[in-house]
Biopython code that builds the backbone (N, CA, C, O; Angstrom):
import numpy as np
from Bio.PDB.StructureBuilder import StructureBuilder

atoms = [
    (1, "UNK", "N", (15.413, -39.113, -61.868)),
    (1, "UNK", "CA", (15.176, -39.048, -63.279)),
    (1, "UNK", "C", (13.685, -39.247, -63.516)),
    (1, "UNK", "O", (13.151, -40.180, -62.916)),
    (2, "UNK", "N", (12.999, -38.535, -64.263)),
    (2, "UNK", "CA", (11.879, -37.982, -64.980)),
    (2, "UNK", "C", (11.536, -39.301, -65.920)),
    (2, "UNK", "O", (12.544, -39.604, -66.558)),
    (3, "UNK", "N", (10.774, -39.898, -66.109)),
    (3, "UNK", "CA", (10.939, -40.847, -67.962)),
    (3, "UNK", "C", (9.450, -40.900, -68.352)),
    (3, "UNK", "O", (8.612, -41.760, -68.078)),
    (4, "UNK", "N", (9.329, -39.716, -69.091)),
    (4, "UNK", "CA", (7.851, -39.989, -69.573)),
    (4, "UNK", "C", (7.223, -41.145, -71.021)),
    (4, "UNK", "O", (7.414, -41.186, -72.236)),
    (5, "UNK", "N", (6.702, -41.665, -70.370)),
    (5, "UNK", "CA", (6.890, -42.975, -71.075)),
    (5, "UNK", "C", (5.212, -43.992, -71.147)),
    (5, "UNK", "O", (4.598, -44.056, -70.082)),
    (6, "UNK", "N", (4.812, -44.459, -71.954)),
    (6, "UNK", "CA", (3.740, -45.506, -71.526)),
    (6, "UNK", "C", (3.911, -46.627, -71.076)),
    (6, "UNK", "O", (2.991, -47.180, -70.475)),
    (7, "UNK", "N", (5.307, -47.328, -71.281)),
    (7, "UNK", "CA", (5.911, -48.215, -71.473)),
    (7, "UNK", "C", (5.972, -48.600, -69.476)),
    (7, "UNK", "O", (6.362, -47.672, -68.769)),
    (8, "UNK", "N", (5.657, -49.671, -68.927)),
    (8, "UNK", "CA", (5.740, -50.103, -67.782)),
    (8, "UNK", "C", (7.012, -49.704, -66.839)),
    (8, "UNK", "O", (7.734, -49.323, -67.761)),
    (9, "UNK", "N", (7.567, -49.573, -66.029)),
    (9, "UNK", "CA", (8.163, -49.140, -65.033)),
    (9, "UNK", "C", (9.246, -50.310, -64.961)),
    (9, "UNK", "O", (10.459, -50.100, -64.948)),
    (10, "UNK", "N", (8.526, -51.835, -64.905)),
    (10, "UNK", "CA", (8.910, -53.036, -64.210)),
    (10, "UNK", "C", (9.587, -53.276, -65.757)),
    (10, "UNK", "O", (10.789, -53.036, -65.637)),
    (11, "UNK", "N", (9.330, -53.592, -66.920)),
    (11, "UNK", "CA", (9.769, -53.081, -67.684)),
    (11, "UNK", "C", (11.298, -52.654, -68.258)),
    (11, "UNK", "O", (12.182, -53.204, -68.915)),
    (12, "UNK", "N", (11.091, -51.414, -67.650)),
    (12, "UNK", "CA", (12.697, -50.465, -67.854)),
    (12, "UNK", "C", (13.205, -50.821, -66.998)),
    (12, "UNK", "O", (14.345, -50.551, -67.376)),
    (13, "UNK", "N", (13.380, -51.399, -65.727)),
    (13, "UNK", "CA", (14.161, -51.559, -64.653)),
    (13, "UNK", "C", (14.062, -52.859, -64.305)),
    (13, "UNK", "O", (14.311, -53.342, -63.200)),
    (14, "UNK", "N", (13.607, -53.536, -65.498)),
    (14, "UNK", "CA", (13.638, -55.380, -65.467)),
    (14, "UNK", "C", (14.983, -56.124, -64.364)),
    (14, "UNK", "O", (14.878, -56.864, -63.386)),
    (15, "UNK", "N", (16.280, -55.496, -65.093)),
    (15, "UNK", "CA", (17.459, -55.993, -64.752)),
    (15, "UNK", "C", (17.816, -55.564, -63.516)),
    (15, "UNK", "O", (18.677, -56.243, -62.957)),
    (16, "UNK", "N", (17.251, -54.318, -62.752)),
    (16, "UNK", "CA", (17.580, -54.547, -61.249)),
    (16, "UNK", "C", (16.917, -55.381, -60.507)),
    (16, "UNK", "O", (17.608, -55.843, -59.599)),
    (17, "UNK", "N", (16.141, -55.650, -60.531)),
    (17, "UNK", "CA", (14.909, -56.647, -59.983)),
    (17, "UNK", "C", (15.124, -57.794, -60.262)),
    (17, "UNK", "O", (14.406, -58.569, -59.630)),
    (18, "UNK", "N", (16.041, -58.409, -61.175)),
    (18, "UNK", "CA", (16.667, -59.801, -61.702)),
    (18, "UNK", "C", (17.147, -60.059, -60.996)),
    (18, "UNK", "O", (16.922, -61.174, -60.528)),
    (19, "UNK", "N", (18.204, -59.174, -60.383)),
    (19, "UNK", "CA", (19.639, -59.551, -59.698)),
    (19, "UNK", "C", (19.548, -59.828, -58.262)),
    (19, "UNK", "O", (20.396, -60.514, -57.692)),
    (20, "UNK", "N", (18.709, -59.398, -57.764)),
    (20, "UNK", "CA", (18.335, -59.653, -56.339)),
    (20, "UNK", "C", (17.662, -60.892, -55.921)),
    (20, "UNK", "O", (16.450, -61.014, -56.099)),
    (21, "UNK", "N", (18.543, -62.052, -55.240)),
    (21, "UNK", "CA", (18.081, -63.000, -55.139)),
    (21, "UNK", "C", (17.171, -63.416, -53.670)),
    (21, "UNK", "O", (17.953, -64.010, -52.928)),
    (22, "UNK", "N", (16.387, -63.349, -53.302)),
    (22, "UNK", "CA", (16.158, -63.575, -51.810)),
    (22, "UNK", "C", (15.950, -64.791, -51.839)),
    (22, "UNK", "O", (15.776, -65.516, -52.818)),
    (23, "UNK", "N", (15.973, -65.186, -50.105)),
    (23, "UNK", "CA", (15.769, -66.996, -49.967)),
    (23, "UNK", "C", (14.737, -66.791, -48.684)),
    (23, "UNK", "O", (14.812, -65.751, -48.030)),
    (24, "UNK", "N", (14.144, -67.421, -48.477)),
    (24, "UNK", "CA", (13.521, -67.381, -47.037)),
    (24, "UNK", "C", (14.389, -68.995, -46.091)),
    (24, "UNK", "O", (14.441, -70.224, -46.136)),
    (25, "UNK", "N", (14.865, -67.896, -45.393)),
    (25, "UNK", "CA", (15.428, -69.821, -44.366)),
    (25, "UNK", "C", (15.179, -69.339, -43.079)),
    (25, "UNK", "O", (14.945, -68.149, -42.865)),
    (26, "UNK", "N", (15.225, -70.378, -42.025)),
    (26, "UNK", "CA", (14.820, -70.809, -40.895)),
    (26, "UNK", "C", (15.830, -70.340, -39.884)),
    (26, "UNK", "O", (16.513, -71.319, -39.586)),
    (27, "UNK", "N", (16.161, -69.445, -39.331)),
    (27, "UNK", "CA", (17.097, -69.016, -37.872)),
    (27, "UNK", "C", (16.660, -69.355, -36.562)),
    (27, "UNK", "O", (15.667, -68.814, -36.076)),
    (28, "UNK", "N", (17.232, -70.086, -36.042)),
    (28, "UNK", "CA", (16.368, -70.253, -34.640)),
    (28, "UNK", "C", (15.031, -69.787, -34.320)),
    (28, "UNK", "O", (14.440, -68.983, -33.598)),
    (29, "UNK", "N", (14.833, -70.701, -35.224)),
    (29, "UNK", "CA", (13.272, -71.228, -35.334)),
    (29, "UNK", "C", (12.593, -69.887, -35.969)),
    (29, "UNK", "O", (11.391, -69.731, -35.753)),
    (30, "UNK", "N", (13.097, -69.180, -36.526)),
    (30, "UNK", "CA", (12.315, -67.797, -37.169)),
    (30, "UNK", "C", (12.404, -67.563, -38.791)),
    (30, "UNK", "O", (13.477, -67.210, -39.280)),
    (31, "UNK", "N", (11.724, -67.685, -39.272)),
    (31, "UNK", "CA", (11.346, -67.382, -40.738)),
    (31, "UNK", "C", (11.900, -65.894, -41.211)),
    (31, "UNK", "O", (11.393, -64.833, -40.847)),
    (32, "UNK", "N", (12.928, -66.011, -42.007)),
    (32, "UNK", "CA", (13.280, -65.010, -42.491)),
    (32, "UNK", "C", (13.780, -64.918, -43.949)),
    (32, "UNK", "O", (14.336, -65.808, -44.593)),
    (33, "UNK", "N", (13.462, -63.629, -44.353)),
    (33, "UNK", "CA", (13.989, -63.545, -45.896)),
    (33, "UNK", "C", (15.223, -62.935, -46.068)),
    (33, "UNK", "O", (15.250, -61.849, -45.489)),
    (34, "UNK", "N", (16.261, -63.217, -46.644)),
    (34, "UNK", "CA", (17.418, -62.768, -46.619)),
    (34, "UNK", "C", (18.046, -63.096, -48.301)),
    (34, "UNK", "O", (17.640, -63.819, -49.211)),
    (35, "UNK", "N", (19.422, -62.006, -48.125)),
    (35, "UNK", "CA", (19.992, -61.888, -49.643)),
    (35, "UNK", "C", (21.402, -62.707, -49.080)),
    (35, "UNK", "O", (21.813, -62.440, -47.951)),
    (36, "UNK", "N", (22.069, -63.653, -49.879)),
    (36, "UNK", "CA", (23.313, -64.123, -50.374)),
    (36, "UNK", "C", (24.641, -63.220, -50.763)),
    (36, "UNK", "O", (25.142, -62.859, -51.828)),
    (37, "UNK", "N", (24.999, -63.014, -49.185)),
    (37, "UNK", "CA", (26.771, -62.307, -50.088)),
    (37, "UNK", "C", (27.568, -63.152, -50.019)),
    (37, "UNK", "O", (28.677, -62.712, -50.319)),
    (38, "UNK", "N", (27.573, -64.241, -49.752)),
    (38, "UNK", "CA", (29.061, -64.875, -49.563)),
    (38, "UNK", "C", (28.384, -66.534, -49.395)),
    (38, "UNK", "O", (27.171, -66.683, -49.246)),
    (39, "UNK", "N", (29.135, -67.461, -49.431)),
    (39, "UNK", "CA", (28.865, -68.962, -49.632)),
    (39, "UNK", "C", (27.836, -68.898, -48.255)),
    (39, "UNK", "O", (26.606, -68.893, -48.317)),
    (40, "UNK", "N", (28.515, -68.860, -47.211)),
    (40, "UNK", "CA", (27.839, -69.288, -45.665)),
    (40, "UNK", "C", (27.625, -67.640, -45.081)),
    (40, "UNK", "O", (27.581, -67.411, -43.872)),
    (41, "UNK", "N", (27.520, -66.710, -45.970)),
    (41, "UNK", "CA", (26.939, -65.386, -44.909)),
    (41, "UNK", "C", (25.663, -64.606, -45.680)),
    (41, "UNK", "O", (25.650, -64.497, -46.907)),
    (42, "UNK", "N", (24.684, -64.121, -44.899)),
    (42, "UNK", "CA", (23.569, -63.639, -45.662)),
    (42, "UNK", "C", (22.983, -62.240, -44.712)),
    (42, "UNK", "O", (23.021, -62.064, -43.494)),
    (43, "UNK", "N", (22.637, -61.679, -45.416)),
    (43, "UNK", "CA", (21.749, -60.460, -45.142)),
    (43, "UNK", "C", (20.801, -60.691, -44.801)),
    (43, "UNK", "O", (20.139, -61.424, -45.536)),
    (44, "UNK", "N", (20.112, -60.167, -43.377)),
    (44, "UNK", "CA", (18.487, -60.049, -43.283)),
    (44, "UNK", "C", (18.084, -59.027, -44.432)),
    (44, "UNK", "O", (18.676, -57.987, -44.718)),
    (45, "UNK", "N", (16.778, -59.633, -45.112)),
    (45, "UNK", "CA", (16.107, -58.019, -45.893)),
    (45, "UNK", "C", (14.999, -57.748, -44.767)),
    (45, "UNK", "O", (14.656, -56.633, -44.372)),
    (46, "UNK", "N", (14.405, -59.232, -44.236)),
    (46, "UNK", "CA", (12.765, -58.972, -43.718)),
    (46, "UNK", "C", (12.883, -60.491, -42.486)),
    (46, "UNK", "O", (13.555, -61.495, -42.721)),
    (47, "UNK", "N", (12.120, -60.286, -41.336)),
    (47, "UNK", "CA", (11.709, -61.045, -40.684)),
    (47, "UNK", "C", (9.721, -61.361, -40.790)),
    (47, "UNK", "O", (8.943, -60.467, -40.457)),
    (48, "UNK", "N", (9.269, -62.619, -41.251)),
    (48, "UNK", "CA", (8.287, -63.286, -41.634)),
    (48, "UNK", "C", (7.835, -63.892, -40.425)),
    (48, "UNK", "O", (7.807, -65.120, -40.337)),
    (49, "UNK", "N", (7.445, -63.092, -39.400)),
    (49, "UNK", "CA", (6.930, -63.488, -37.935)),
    (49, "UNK", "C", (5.857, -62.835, -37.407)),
    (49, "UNK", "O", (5.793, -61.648, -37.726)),
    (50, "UNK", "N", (4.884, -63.300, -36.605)),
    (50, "UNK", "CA", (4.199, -62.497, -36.238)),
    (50, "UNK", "C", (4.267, -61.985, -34.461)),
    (50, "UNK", "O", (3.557, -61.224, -33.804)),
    (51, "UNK", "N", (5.469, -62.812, -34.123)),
    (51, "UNK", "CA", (5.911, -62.297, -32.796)),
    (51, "UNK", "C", (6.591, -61.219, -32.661)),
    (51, "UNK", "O", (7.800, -61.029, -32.789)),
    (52, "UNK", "N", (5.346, -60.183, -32.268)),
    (52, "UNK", "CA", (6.774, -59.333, -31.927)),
    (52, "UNK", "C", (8.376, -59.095, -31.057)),
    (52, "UNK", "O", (9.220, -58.203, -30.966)),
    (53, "UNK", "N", (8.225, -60.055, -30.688)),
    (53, "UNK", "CA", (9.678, -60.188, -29.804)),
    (53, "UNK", "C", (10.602, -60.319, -30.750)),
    (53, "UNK", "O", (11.772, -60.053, -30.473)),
    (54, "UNK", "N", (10.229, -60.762, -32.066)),
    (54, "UNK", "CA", (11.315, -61.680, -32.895)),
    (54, "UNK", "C", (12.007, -59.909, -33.513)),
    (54, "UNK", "O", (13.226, -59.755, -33.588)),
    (55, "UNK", "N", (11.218, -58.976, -33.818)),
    (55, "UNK", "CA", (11.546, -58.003, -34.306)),
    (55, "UNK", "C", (12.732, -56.897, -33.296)),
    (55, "UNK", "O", (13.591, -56.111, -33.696)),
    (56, "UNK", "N", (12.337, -57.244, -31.991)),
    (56, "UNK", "CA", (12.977, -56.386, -31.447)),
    (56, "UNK", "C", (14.760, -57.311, -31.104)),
    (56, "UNK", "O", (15.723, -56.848, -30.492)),
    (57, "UNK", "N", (14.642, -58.496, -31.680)),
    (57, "UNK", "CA", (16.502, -58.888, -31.786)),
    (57, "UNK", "C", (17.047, -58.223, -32.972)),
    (57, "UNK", "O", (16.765, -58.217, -34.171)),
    (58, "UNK", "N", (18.341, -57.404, -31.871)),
    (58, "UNK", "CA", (19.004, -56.629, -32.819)),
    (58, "UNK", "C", (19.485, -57.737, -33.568)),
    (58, "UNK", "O", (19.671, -57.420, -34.743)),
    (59, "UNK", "N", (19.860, -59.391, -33.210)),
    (59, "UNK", "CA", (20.346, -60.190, -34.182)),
    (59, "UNK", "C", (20.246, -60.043, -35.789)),
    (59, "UNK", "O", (20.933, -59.989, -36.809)),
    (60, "UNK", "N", (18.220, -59.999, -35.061)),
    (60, "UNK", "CA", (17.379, -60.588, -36.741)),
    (60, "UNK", "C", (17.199, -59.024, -37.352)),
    (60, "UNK", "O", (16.840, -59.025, -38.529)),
    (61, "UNK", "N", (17.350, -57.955, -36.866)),
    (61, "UNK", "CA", (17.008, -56.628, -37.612)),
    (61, "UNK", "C", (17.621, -56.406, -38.957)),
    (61, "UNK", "O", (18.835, -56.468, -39.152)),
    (62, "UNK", "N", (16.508, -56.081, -40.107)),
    (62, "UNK", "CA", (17.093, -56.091, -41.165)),
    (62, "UNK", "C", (18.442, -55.400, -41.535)),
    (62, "UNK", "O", (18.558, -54.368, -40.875)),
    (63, "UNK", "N", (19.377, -55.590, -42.268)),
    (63, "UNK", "CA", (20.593, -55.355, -42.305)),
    (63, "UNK", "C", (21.559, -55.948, -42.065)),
    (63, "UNK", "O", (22.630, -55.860, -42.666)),
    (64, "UNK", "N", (21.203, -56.891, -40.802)),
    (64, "UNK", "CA", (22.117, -57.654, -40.102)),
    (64, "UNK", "C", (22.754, -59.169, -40.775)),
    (64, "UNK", "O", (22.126, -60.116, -41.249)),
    (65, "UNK", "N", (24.125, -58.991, -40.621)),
    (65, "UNK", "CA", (24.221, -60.492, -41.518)),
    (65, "UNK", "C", (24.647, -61.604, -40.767)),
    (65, "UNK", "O", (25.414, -61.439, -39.818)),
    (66, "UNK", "N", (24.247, -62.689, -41.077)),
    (66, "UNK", "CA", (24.173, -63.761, -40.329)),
    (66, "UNK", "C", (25.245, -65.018, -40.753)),
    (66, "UNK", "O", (25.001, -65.397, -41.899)),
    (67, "UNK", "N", (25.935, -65.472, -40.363)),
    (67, "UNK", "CA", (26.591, -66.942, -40.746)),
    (67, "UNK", "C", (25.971, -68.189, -40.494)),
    (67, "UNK", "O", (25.326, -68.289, -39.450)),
    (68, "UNK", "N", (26.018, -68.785, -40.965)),
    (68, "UNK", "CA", (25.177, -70.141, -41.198)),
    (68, "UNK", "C", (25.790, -71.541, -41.674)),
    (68, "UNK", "O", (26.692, -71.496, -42.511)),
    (69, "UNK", "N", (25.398, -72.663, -41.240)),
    (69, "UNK", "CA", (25.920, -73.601, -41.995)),
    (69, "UNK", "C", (24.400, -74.237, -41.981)),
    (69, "UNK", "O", (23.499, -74.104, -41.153)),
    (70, "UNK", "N", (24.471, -75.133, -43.468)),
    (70, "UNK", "CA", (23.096, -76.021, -43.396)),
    (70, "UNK", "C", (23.096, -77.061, -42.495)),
    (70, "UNK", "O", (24.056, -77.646, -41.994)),
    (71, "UNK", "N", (21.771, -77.246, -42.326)),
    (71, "UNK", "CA", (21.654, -78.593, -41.415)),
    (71, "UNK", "C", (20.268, -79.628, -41.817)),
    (71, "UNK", "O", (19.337, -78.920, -42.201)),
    (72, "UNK", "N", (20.023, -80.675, -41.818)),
    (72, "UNK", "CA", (19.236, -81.288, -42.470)),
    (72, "UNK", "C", (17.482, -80.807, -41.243)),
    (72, "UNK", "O", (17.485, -80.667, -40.020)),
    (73, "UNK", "N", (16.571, -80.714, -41.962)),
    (73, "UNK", "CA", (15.692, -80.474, -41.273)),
    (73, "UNK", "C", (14.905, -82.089, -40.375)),
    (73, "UNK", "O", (14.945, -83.200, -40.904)),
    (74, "UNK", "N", (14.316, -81.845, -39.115)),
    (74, "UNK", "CA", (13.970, -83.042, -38.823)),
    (74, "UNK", "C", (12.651, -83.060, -39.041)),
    (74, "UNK", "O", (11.832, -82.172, -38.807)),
    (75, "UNK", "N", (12.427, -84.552, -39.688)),
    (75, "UNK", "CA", (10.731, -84.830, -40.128)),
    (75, "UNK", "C", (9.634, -84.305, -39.424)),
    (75, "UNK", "O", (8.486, -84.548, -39.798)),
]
sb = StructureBuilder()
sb.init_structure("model")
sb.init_model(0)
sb.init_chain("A")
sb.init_seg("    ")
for serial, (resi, resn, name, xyz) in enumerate(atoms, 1):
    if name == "N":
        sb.init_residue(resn, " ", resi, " ")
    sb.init_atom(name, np.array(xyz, "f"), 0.0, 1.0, " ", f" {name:<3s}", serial, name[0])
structure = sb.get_structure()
């Protein structure tokens, strides 16, 4: 769809961009950003690493969803 418009982009499409919640949490020991489908299961969107090894686990590849339970972090 076409929308000729002056009016901002971010704007007209406010409410998809609302709904998407990301979290960044900690996976064996790797920083990642992920979306919430279910109480204890989450979506990779992005891995926040600069190792490349971390990219090549099909684990952490975006798409992939992960189960989890919390655990308290140590000081």
């Amino acid at each position: 769809m076409i929308l000729h418009t002056i009016v901002d982009h971010e704007l007209i499409w406010k409410e998809e961009a609302d709904t998407i919640e990301l979290m960044e949490v900690t996976y064996k020991g790797i920083q990642l950003e992920v979306k919430r489908i279910e109480e204890r299961k989450v979506v990779v969107n992005r891995i926040i690493s600069t190792d490349p090894n971390h990219y090549l686990d099909p684990e952490l590849q975006p798409g992939s969803t992960i189960i989890y339970t919390l655990q308290p972090q140590s000081p």
